[in-house]
LUMSE-213222 format. One record per residue (C-alpha): residue in three letters; residue number from 1; x, y, z. Coordinates in Angstrom, 3 decimals. Layout:
N
residuo,num,xx,yy,zz
Ala,NUM,X,Y,Z;
...
***
This chain:
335
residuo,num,xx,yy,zz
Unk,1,-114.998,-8.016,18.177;
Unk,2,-116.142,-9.626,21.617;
Unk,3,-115.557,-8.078,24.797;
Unk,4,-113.253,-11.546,25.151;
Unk,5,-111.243,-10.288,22.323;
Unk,6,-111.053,-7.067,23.328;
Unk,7,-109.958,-8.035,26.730;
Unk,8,-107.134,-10.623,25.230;
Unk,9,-105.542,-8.022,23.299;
Unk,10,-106.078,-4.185,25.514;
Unk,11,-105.113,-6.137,28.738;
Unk,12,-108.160,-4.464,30.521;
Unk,13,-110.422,-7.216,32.494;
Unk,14,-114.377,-7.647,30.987;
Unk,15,-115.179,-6.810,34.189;
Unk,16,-113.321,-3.845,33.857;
Unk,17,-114.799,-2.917,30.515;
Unk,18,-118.065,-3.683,31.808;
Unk,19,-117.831,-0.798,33.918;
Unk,20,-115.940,1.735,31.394;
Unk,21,-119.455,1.364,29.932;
Unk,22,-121.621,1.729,32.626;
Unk,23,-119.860,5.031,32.994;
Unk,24,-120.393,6.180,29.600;
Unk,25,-116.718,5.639,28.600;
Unk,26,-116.873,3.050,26.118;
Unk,27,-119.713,2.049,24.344;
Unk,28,-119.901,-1.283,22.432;
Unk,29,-120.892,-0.161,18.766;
Unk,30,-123.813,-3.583,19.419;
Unk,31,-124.745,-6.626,20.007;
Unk,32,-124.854,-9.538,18.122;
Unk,33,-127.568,-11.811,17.305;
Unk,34,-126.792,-13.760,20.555;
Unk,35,-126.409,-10.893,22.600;
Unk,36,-122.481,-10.449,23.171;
Unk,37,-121.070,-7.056,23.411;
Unk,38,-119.649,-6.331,19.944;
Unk,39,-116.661,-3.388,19.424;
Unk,40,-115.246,-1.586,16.672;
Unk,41,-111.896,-0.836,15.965;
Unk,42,-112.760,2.606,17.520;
Unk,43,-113.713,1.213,20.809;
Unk,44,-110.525,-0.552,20.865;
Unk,45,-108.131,2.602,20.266;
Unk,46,-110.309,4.057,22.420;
Unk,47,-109.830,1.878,25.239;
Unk,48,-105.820,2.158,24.741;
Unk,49,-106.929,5.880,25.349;
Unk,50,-108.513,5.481,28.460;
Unk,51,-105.629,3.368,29.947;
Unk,52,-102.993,5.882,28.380;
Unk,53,-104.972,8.495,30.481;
Unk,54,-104.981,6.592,33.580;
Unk,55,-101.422,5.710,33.766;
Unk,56,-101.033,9.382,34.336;
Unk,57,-103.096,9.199,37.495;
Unk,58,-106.466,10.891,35.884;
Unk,59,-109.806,9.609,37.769;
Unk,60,-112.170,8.467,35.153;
Unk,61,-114.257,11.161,35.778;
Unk,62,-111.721,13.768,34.680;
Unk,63,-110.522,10.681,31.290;
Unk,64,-114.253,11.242,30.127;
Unk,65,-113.999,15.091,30.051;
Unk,66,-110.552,14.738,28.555;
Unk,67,-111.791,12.621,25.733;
Unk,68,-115.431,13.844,25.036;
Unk,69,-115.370,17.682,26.626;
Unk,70,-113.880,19.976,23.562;
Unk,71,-113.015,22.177,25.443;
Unk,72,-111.115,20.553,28.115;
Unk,73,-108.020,22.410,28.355;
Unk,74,-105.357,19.790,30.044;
Unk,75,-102.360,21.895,31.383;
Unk,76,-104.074,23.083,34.538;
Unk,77,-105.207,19.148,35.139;
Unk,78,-101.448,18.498,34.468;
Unk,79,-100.104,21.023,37.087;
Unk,80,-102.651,19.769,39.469;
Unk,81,-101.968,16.050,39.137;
Unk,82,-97.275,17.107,39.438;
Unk,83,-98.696,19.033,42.387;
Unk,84,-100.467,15.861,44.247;
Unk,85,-97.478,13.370,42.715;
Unk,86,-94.643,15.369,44.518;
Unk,87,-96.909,15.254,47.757;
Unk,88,-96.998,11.465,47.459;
Unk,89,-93.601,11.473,46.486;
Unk,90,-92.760,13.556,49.493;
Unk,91,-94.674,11.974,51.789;
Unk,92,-93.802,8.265,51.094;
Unk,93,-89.890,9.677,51.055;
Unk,94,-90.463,10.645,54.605;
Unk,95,-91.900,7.226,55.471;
Unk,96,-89.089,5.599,53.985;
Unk,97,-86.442,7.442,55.973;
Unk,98,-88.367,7.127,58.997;
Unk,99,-88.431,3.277,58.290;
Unk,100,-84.786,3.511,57.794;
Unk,101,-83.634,5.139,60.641;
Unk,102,-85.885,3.131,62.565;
Unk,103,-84.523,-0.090,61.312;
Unk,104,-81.043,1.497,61.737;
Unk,105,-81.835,1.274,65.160;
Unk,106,-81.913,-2.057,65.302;
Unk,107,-84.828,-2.852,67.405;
Unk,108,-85.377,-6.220,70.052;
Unk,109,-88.885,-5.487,69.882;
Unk,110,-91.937,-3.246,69.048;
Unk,111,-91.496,-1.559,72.415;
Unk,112,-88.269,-0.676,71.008;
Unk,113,-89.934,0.511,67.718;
Unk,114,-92.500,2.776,69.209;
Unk,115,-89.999,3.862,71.413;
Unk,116,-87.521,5.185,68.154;
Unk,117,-91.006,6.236,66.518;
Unk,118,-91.455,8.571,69.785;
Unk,119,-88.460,10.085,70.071;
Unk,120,-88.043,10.841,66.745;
Unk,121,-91.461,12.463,66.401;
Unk,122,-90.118,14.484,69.700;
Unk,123,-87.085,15.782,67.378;
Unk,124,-89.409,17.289,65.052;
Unk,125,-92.266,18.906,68.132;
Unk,126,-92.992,22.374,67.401;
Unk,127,-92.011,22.764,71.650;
Unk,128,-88.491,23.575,71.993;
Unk,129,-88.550,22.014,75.240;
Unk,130,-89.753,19.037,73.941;
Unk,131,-86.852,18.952,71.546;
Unk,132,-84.077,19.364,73.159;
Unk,133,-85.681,16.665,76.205;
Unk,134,-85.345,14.511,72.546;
Unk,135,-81.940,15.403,72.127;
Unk,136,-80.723,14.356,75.523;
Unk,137,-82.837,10.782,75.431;
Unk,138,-80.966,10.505,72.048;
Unk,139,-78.194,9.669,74.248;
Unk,140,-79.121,8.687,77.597;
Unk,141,-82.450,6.219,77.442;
Unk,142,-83.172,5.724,73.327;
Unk,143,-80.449,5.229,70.683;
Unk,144,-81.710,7.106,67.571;
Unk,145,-79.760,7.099,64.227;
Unk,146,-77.066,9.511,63.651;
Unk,147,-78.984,10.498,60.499;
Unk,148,-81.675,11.832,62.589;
Unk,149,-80.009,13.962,64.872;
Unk,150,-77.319,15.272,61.706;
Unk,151,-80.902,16.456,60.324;
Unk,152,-82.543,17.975,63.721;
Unk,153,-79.023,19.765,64.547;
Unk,154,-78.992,21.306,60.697;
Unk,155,-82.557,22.371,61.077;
Unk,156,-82.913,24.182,64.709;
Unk,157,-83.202,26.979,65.118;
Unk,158,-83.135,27.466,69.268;
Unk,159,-79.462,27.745,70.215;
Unk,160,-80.392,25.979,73.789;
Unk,161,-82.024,22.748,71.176;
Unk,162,-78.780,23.062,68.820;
Unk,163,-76.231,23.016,71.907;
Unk,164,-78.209,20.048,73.102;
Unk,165,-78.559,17.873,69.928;
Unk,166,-74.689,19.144,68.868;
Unk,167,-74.068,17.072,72.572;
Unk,168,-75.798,14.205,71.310;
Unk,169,-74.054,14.231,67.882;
Unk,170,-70.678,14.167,69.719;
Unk,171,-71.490,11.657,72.166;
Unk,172,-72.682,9.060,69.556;
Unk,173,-72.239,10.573,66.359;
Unk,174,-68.618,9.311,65.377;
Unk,175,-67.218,9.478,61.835;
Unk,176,-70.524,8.903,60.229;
Unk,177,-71.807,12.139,62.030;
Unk,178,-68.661,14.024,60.811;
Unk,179,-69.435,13.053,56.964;
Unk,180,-72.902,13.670,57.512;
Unk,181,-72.082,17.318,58.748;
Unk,182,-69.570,17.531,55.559;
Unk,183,-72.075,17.731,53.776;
Unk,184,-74.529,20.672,55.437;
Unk,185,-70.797,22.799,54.303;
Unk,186,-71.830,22.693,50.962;
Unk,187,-76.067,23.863,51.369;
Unk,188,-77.403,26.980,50.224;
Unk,189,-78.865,28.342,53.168;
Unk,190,-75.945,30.243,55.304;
Unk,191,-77.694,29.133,58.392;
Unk,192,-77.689,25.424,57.773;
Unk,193,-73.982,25.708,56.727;
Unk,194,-73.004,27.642,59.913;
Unk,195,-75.321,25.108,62.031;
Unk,196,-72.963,22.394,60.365;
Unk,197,-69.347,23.746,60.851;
Unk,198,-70.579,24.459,64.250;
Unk,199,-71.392,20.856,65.518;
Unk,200,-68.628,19.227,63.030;
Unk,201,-66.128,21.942,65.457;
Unk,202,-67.563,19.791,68.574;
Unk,203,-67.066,16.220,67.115;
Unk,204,-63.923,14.900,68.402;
Unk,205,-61.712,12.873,66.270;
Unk,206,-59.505,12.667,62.764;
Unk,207,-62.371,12.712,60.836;
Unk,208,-63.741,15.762,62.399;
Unk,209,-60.451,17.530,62.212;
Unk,210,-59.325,16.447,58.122;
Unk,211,-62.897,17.979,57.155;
Unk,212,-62.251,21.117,59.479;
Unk,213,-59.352,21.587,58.029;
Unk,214,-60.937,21.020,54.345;
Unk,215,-63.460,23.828,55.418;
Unk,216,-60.294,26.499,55.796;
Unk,217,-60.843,27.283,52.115;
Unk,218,-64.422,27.346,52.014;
Unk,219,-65.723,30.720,50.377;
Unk,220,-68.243,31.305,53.120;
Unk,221,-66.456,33.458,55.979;
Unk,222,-68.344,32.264,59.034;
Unk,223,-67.703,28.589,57.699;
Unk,224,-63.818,29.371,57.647;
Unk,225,-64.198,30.812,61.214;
Unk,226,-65.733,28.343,62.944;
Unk,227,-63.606,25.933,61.371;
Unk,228,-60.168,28.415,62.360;
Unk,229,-61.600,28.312,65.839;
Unk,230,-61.775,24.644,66.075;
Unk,231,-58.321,23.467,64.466;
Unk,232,-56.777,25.901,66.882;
Unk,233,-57.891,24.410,69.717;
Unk,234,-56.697,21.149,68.685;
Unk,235,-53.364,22.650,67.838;
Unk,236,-53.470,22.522,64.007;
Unk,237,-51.114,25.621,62.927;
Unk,238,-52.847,25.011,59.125;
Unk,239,-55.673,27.498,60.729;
Unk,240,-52.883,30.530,61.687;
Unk,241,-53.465,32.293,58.244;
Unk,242,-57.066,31.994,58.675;
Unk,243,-57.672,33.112,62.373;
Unk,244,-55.145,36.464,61.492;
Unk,245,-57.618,37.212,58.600;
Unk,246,-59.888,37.285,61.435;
Unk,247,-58.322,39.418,64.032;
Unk,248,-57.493,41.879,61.047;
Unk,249,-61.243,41.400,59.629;
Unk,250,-62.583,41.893,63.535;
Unk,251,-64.954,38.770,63.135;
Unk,252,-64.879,37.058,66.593;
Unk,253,-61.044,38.536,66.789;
Unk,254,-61.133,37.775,70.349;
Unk,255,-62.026,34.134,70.555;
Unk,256,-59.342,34.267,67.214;
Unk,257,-56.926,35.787,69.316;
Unk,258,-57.131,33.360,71.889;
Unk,259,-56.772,30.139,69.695;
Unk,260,-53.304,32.070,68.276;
Unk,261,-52.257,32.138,71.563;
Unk,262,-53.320,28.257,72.502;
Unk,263,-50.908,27.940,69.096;
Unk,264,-48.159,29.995,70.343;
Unk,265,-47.406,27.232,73.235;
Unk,266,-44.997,25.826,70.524;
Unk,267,-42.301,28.086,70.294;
Unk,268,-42.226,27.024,66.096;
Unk,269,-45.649,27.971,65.850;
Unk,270,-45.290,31.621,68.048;
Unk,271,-42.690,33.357,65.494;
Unk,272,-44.869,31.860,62.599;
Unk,273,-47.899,33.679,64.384;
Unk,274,-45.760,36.597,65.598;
Unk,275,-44.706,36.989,61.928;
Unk,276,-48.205,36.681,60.632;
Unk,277,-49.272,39.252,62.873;
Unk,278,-46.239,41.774,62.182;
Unk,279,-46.714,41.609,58.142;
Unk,280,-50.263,42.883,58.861;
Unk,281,-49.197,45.376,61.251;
Unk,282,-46.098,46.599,58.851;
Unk,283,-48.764,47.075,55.905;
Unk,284,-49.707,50.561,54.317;
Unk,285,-52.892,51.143,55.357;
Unk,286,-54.737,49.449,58.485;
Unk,287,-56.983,51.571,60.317;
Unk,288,-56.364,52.585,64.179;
Unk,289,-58.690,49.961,65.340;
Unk,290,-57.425,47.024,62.762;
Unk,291,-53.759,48.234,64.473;
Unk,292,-55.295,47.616,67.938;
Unk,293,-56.905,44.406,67.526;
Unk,294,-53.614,43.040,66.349;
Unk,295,-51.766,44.464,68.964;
Unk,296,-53.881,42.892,71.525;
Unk,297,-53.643,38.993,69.935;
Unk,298,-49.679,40.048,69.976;
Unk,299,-49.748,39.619,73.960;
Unk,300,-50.585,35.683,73.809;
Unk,301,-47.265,35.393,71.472;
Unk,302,-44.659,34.681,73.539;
Unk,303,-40.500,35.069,72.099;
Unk,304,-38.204,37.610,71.423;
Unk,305,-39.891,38.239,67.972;
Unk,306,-43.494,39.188,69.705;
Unk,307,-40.879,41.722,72.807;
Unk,308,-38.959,43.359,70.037;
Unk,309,-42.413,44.285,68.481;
Unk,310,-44.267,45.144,71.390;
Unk,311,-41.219,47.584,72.317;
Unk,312,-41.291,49.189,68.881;
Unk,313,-45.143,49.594,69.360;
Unk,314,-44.902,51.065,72.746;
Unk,315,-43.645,54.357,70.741;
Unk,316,-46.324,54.063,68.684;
Unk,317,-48.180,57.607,67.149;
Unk,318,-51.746,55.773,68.096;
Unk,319,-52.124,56.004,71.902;
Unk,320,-54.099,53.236,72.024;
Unk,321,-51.684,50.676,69.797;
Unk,322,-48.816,52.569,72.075;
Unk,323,-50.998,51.800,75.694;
Unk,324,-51.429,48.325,74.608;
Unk,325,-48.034,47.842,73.629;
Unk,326,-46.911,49.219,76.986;
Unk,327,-49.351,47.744,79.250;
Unk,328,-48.715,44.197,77.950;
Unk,329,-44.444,44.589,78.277;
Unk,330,-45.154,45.376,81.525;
Unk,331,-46.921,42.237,82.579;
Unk,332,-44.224,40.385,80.490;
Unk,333,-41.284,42.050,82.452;
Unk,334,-43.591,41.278,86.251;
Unk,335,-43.804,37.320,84.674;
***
């Protein structure tokens, strides 16, 4: 068959056969009496062999030793060539967000472009200075995608950055930010999921405060805080069970203790609280200090409820439940 043929029906060029040969690849079994290239059947599987090769990304150096070198042994080639594919794969990824959230942009011009380009290769400087700078351009000279700052906020590390870029996300970052942050909740890394709740806490909004309150059942603790914390500054009473849990649990129980009391404005609310409070104080079992703490987020109740209590735990065999108790009637009684 003539190298004609053989390019017809393998779909590889004669030019590109030509050099399969020159490299030792293929070799044409002859010539004929007029000097064309002749090929066997052999040649021709062959051929399919050296394309089958290719199509996994093998240079034709390494398709010669697979084909002629007995004792090629292909699973290291393998691992090398997944290695260099999810590089490329990585690395073109990257490019294509980058694209993305540069088009998201929606540049006037290429000043524009290498403007976006600049400040989002600022978000990602190894300078923490230089970062947060990014963080407050985001907002004040260069709009940059929500996107990008949802994935700088979820990344930092340097609470001064993360305060700065959590600014940015709540200046500009709207429901798309909040959904965006939804989604950090559910990562594996503790730290990314407490970097989310965090800025999702400083978005304002509905959004913001139906995915809060979503995260009051989530299984990580510092997720259900955070969340507890925010809610109850925005007067949702869904977070009361949650931010007792954490005056009883001592996890932040004074910034928990103070949300209770932002709760216990509404008289509703303070008996539910006061209540809440009570059934953990009335339990078999809590320690001196887990008697204390609740003690202390008693005083922000206000009602009868909270005074009846508070007289009760004036008498108290725990000096420091019955100090508390006493110290706070008296302000009550002065007020």
């Amino acid at each position: 068959m003539r190298i004609g043929e053989v390019a017809r029906r393998s779909g590889v060029s004669a030019r590109m056969l030509r050099h399969y040969e020159s490299l030792g690849l293929v070799r044409p079994t002859g010539r004929s009496g007029t000097g064309y290239r002749e090929y066997s059947d052999e040649n021709i599987r062959r051929v399919f062999h050296i394309e089958s090769l290719r199509s996994l990304g093998l240079s034709l150096r390494d398709v010669g030793r697979a084909l002629d070198d007995p004792g090629f042994a292909p699973a290291e080639l393998v691992a090398d060539l997944v290695r260099r594919t999810e590089e490329r794969i990585a690395a073109e990824t990257e490019l294509l967000t980058r694209l993305r959230r540069i088009g998201a942009a929606e540049p006037a011009g290429w000043e524009d472009v290498l403007q976006t380009v600049a400040l989002l290769q600022a978000l990602r400087s190894p300078s923490p200075g230089a970062r947060q700078r990014a963080a407050f351009s985001a907002v004040e000279e260069v709009p940059v995608p929500v996107e990008a700052l949802v994935e700088a906020v979820l990344g930092e590390p340097d609470p001064n950055v993360a305060g700065a870029l959590r600014w940015a996300l709540a200046q500009s970052g709207g429901e798309r930010g909040a959904v965006l942050l939804a989604q950090g909740l559910g990562a594996p890394s503790a730290a990314v999921r407490k970097r989310a709740v965090r800025s999702l806490a400083e978005l304002p909004g509905d959004t913001a405060s139906e995915l809060l309150a979503g995260a009051l059942g989530h299984q990580d603790v510092v997720v259900r805080g955070y969340a507890a914390l925010a809610l109850g500054a925005r007067g949702d009473a869904d977070a009361v069970p949650t931010l007792v849990d954490m005056v009883v649990e001592g996890r932040n129980d004074g910034d928990a203790a103070d949300a209770l009391s932002t709760l216990a404005a509404d008289p509703g609310v303070a008996d539910r609280i006061a209540t809440g409070l009570l059934d953990r104080l009335s339990r078999g079992g809590p320690d001196p200090s887990t008697r204390r703490r609740l003690t202390q987020a008693l005083a922000g109740v206000p009602g009868d409820t909270t005074s009846r209590a508070l007289a009760d735990l004036a008498g108290d065999e725990d000096p420091g439940v019955a100090l508390t108790a006493t110290y706070v009637l008296s302000l009550r009684a002065a007020g």
